[in-house]
C-alpha positions in Angstrom: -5.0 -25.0 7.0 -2.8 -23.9 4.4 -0.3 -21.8 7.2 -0.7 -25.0 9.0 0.7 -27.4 6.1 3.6 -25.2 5.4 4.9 -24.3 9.1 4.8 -28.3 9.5 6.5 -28.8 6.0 9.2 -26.4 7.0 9.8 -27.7 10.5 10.3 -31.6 8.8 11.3 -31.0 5.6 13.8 -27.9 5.7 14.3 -24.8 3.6 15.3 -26.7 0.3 12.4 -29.2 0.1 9.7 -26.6 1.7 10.9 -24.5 -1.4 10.2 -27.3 -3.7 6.6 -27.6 -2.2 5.7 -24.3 -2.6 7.0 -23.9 -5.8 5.2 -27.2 -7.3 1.7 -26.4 -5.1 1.4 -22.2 -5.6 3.7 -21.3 -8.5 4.3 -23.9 -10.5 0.7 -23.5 -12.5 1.1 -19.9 -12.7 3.8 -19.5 -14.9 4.0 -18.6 -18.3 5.9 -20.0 -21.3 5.5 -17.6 -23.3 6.2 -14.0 -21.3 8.6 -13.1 -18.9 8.3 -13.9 -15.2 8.5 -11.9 -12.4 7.9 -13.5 -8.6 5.2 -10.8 -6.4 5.3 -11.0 -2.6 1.7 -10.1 -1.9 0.6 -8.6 0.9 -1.5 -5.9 2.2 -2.5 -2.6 0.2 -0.1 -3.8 -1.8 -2.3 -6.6 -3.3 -4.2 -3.8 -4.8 -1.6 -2.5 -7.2 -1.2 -6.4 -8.4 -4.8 -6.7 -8.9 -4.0 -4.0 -11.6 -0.9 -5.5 -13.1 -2.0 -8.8 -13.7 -3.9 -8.8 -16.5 -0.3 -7.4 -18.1 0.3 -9.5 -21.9 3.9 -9.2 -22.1 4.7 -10.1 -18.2 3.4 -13.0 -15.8 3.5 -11.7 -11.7 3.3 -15.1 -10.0 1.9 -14.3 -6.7 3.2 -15.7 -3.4 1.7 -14.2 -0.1 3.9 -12.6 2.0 2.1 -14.4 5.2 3.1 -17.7 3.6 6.6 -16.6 3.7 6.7 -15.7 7.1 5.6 -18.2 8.7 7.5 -20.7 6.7 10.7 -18.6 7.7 9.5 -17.9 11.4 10.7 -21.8 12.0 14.0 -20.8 11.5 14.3 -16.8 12.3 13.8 -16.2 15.8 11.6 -13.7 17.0 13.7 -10.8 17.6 15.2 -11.3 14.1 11.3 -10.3 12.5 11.4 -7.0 12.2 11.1 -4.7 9.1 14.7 -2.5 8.5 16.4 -3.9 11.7 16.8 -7.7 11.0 20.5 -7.3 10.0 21.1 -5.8 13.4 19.5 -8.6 15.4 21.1 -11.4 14.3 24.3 -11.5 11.9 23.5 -12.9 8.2 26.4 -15.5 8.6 24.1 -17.1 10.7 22.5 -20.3 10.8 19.0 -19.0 10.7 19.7 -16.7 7.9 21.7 -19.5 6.1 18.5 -21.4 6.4 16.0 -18.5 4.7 18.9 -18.3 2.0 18.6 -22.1 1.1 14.9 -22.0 1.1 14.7 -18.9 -1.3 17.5 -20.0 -3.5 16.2 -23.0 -4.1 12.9 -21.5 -4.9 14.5 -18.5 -6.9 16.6 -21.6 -9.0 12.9 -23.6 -9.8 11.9 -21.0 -11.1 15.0 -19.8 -13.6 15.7 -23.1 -14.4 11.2 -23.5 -15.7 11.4 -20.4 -16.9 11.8 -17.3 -18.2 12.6 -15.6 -14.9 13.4 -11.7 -14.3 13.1 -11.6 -10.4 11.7 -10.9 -7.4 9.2 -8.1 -7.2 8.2 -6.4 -3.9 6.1 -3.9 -1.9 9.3 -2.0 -0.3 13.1 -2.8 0.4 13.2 -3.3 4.1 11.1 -5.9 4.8 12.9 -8.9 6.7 10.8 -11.7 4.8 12.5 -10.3 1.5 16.1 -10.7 2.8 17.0 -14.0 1.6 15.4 -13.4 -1.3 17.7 -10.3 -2.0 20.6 -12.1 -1.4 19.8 -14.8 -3.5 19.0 -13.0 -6.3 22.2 -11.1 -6.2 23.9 -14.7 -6.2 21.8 -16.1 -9.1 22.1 -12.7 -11.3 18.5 -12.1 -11.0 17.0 -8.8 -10.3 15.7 -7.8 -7.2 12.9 -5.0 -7.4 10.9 -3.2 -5.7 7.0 -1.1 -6.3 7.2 0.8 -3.1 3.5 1.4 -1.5 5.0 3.9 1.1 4.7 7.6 -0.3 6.2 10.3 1.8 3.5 13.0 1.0 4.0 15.1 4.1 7.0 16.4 6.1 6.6 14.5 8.9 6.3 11.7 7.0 9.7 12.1 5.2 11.4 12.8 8.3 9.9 9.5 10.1 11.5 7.8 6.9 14.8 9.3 6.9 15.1 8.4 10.7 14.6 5.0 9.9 17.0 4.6 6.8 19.8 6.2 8.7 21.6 3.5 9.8 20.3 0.3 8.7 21.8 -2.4 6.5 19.8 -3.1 3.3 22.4 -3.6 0.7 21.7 -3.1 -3.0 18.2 -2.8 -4.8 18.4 -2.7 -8.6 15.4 -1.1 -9.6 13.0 0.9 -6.8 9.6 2.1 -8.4 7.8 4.6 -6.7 4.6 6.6 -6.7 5.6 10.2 -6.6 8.7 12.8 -7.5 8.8 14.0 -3.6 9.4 9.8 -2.7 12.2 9.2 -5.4 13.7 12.8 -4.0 13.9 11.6 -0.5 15.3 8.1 -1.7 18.3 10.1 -3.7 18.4 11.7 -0.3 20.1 8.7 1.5 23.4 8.9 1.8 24.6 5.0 3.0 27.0 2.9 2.0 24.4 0.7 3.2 21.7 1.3 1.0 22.4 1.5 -2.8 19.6 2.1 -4.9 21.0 1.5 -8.4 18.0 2.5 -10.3 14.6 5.1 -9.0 11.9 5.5 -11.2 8.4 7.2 -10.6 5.8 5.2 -11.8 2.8 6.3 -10.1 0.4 4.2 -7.9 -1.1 1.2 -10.2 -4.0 1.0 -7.8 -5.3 4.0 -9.6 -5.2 2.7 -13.0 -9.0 1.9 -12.9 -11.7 3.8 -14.3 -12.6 5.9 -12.2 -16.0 6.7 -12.4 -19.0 5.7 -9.9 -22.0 4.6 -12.2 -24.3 6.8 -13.8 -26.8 4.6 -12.8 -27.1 5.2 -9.3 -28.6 8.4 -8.4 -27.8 11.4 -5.8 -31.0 10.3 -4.3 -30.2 6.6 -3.8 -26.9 7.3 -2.3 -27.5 6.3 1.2 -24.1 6.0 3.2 -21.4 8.2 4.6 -17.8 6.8 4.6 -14.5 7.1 6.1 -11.5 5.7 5.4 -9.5 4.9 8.8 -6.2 7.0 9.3 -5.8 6.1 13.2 -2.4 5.3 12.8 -0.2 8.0 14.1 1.3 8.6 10.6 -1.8 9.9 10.0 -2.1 12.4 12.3 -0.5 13.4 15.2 -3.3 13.2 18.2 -5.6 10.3 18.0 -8.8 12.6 19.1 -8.8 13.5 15.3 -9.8 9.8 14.7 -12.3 9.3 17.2 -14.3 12.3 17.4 -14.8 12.2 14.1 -15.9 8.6 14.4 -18.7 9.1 17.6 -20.2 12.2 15.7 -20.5 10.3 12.3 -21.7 7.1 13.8 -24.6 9.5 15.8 -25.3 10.9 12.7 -25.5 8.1 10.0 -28.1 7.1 13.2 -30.6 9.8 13.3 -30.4 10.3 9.2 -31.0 6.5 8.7 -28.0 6.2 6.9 -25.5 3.7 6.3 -22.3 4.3 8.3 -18.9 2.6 6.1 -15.6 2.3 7.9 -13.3 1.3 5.5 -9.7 -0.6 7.0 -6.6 -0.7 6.0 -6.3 -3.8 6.9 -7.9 -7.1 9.0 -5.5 -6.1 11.3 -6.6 -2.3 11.6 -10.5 -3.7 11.8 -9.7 -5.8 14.7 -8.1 -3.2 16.5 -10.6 -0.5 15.6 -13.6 -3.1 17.2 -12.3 -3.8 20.0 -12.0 -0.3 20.5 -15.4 0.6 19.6 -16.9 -0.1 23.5 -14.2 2.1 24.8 -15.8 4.9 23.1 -19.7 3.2 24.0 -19.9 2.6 20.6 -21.3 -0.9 19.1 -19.1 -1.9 16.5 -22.5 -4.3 15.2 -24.0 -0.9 13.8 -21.2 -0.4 11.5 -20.7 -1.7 7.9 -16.9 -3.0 8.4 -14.9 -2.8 4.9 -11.3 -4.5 4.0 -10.9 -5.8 0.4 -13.0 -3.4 -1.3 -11.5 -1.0 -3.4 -12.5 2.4 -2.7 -14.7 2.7 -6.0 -16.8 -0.2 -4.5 -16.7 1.1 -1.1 -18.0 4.8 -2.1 -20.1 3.9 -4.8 -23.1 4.7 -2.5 -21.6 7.1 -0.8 -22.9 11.0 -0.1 -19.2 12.1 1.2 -16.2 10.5 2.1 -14.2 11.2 5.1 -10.1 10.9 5.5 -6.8 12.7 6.6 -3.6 12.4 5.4 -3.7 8.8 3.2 -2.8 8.1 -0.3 -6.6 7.3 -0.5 -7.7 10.9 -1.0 -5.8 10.9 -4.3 -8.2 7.9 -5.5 -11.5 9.7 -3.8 -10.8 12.8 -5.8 -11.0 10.8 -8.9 -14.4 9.7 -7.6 -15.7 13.0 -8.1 -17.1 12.4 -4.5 -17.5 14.9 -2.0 -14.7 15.3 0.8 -14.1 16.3 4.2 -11.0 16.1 5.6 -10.8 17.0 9.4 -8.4 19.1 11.1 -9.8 18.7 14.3 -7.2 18.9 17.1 -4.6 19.0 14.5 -2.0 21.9 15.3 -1.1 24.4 12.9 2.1 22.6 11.9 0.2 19.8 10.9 -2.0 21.4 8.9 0.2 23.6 6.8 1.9 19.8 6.5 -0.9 17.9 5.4 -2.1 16.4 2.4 -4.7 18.7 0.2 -4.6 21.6 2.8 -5.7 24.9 1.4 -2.5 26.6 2.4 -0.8 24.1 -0.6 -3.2 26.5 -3.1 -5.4 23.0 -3.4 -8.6 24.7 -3.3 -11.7 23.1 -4.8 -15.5 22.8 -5.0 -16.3 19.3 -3.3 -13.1 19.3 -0.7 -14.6 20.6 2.8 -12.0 21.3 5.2 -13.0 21.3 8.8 -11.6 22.8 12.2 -14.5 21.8 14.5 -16.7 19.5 15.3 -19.6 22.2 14.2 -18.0 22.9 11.0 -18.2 19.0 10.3 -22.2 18.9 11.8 -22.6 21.8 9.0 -20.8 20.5 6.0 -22.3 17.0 6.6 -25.9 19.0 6.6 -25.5 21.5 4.0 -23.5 17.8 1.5 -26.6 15.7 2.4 -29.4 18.3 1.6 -27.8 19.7 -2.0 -27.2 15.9 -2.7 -24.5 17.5 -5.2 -22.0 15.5 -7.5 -18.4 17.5 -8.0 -16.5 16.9 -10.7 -13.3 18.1 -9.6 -11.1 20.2 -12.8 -8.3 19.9 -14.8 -6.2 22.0 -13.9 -7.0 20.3 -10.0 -5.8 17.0 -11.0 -2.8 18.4 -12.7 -1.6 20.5 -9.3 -2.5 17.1 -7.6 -0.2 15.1 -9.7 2.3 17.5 -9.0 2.3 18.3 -5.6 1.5 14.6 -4.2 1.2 12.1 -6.7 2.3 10.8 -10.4 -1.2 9.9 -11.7 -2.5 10.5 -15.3 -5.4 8.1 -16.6 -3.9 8.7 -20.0 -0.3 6.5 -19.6 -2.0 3.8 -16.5 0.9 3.3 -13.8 0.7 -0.9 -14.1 2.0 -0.2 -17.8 4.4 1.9 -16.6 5.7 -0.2 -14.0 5.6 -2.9 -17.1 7.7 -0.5 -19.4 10.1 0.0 -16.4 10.4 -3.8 -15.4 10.9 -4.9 -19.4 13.6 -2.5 -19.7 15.6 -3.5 -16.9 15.3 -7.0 -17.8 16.5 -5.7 -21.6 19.6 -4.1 -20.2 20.5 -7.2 -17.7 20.4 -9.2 -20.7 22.7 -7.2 -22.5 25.8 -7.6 -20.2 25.3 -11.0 -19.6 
């Protein structure tokens, strides 16, 4: 109902008094008189590193769903316009359509400066078209336009997928991009276009991993009862989707004849959708299966005896689980292996990671996991090659203060040269 009110306020109202709606219906009773503010654009994945930050004393993230804004801006963008990176080339920002986005976010962008002690706009990455306004208004009003970016280039071919699609399209400047690993800020510095200007790059690490990450002593080996995985269908996951769904058919057989819960955990209600009605393709009933979306992966594993996954930032936050791990190479060439995330070849070797080639090797490590029952506690030293080969994590300095620390200090040096 809410879409529904806002695509109708936008299609009578227009862009100025739309903005005035939202601002006095979602953001008006979040803001604080006492702190800083800085405006989120939630959306998926993403809305678990707010979940972290928001409990932060010394700034308020008022949270506006990203869904909202599109379809308030879909009444004046037309659909070729809505794609991520390559708006600008679809239709010229002199245009009406744009004008219209830039009247509706600078007027929300001025509510908010003019109530408030307002830093800017905070979002999940630089490219996205439902940001665009937004960017330019800030620029206009002086306010800062950053960015937490949930995309982490851990592999090869995911950097090179990247760099393709930076090459030649028109961003403009970003004053502060935040990201979650040294090999992500590297291939950032990497881009060489007039177009894109990054004026600031810090590593922050992923805030999402900021929570304690231990499963309850409470619940026993022997009361664990499920087997996990996280999906990683999408082909920036891996290159052949057999990896998927093999895996999937001999895990859902399984979980059957052990009695055993079987979790698939989603990206997104997007990725469960598609992953159901996939499910009879493969004689599969998707009814059997305990479908999983908001959960964290703390709640989703807390029961688990392994976890399953390949290639996604997720295996950084299982590790700190002290679960046991499979990741599956099945089908995966040798490229991809020497390529992929935690692969022994990296010298990331350690008790409770099972690596597997076949789909015997899986039918044996899933045997030999659920018989020994056994709880890893992965080392030191481990984490420490982690953090440096993938990931800026340490439990010691949390990444939402970081990403605090970072924002405050921008703000601190904006206000100077005022």
């Amino acid at each position: 109902m809410k879409k529904l009110f806002y695509l109708i306020c936008a299609r009578i109202y227009g862009p100025e008094l739309t903005a005035r709606i939202v601002y006095f219906l979602e953001l008006k009773k979040q803001i604080s008189a006492v702190v800083p503010n800085v405006l989120v654009h939630s959306r998926s994945i993403f809305s678990k590193d707010i979940l972290r930050m928001k409990d932060s004393e010394r700034i308020r993230y008022l949270i506006l769903s990203n869904s909202l804004l599109s379809i308030i801006q879909s009444v004046w963008l037309p659909r070729y316009a809505r794609e991520q990176s390559f708006y600008y080339d679809r239709l010229k920002p002199e245009s009406r359509a744009w004008k219209m986005c830039e009247a509706f976010a600078g007027t929300l962008l001025s509510l908010l400066k003019k109530n408030s002690e307002f830093i800017g706009v905070l979002s999940a990455n630089f490219d996205y078209w439902q940001d665009a306004a937004f960017r330019a208004s800030c620029s206009k009003d002086n306010l800062a336009f950053m960015v937490l970016r949930r995309e982490n280039e851990a592999t090869e071919k995911a950097r090179a997928v990247s760099m393709r699609r930076y090459a030649d399209v028109r961003i403009g400047t970003i004053d502060l991009v935040m990201v979650f690993s040294e090999s992500s800020k590297k291939l950032l510095e990497s881009i060489k276009s007039e177009n894109i200007v990054f004026k600031d790059i810090v590593v922050t690490g992923p805030p999402r991993l900021d929570r304690p990450s231990m499963i309850p002593d409470t619940i026993l080996q022997d009361e664990k009862d499920s087997i996990v995985i996280f999906s990683y269908i999408n082909g920036n996951y891996c290159d052949d989707p057999r990896n998927f769904w093999e895996v999937v058919k001999h895990l859902y057989r399984f979980s059957e004849e052990r009695g055993l819960s079987f979790i698939i955990k989603c990206k997104s209600e997007g990725d469960k959708q598609a992953l159901k009605n996939a499910f009879s393709e493969h004689d599969l009933n998707p009814e059997r299966v305990d479908w999983r979306v908001a959960e964290t992966p703390i709640d989703v594993v807390n029961k688990a005896i392994v976890a399953i996954s390949f290639n996604s930032t997720v295996l950084y936050q299982l590790l700190s689980l002290n679960v046991p791990l499979i990741i599956p190479f099945v089908y995966a060439s040798e490229q991809e292996k020497d390529d992929a995330i935690l692969h022994n070849s990296k010298g990331m070797d350690e008790a409770g990671i099972f690596r597997v080639d076949t789909m015997q090797e899986l039918d044996v490590e899933l045997n030999r996991i659920i018989a020994n029952r056994q709880k890893f506690d992965f080392t030191h030293q481990f984490r420490l090659s982690l953090r440096e080969n993938y990931l800026s994590w340490d439990p010691a300095n949390p990444s939402a203060r970081r990403v605090e620390e970072t924002i405050l200090l921008l703000n601190n040096r904006r206000s100077k040269n005022r």
